[in-house]
N, C-alpha and C positions, 0 to 999 in steps of 0.2 A: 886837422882832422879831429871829431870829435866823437866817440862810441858815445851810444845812447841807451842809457839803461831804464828811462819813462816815455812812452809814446801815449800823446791826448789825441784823441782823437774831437776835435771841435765839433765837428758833425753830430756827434752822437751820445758823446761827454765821457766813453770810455775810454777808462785807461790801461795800460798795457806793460807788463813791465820784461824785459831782455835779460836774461844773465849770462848771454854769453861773452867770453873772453873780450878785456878789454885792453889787453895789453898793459896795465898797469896804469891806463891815462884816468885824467879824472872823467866822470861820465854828466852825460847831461841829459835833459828835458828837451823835449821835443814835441811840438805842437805841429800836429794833422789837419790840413784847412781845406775845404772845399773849393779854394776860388783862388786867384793869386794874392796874395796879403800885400798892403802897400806902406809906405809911410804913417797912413791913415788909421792902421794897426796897429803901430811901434806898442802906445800903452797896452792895450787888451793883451798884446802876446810880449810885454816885458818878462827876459827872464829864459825864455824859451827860445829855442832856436825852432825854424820851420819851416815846412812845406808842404809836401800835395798828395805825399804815396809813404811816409813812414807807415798806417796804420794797415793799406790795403798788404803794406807787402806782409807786414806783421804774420797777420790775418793767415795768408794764404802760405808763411813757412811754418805756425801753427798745427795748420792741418798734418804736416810733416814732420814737427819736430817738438820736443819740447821746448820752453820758454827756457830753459838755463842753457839750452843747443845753439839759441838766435843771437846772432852779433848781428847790430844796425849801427855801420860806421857813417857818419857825413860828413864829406867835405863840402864848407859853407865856402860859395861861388859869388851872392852876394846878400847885402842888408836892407830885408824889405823892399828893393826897388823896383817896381814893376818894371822893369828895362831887363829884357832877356843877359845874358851874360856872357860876354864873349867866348866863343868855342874855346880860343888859344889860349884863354886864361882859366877856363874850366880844363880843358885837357892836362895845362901845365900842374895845377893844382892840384888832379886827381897822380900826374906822375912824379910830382913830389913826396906822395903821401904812399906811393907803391910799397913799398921797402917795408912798410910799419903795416900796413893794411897787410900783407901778408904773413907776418910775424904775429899778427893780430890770431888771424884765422889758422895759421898753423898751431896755435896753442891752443888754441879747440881741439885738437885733434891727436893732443895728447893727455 
């Protein structure tokens, strides 16, 4: 699991930054893409981790909250590969990461 504390938004070239709780992990870059990214991409988004909805969700808990409020945690499913990503290995993934994702967001909230 990775908290994200730069969202690019490739669309539109803005960027966006989160300061909320990170649980003390190191935080990463995150690139926002309108279309699925493939292999074909690996260069142009070297660096970055990515996908499809970091900026709208940004955006829209903005309206609600300040930037140092928003935690954008992601657990990465898979690399670049247009091949959807098995459920059971997305579910398992995301309940691996339960225990810390909520340690995460409880410390926001102190």
């Amino acid at each position: 699991m990775c908290p994200i504390a730069k969202i690019i938004d490739s669309g539109s070239g803005k960027r966006y930054l989160a300061g909320g709780p990170t649980g003390g992990l190191d935080t990463r870059t995150i690139t926002c893409v309108d279309r699925p990214a493939g292999p074909e991409d690996r260069e142009r988004l070297s660096g970055t981790l990515v996908d499809m909805e970091s900026a709208g969700f940004f955006r829209a808990a903005r309206s609600f909250l300040p930037p140092e409020c928003i935690s954008l945690l992601k657990v990465v499913s898979d690399n670049l590969s247009r091949q959807i990503p098995d459920e059971e290995r997305v579910l398992s993934l995301i309940e691996g990461n339960m225990d810390l994702m909520c340690d995460i967001l409880l410390e926001g909230r102190s």
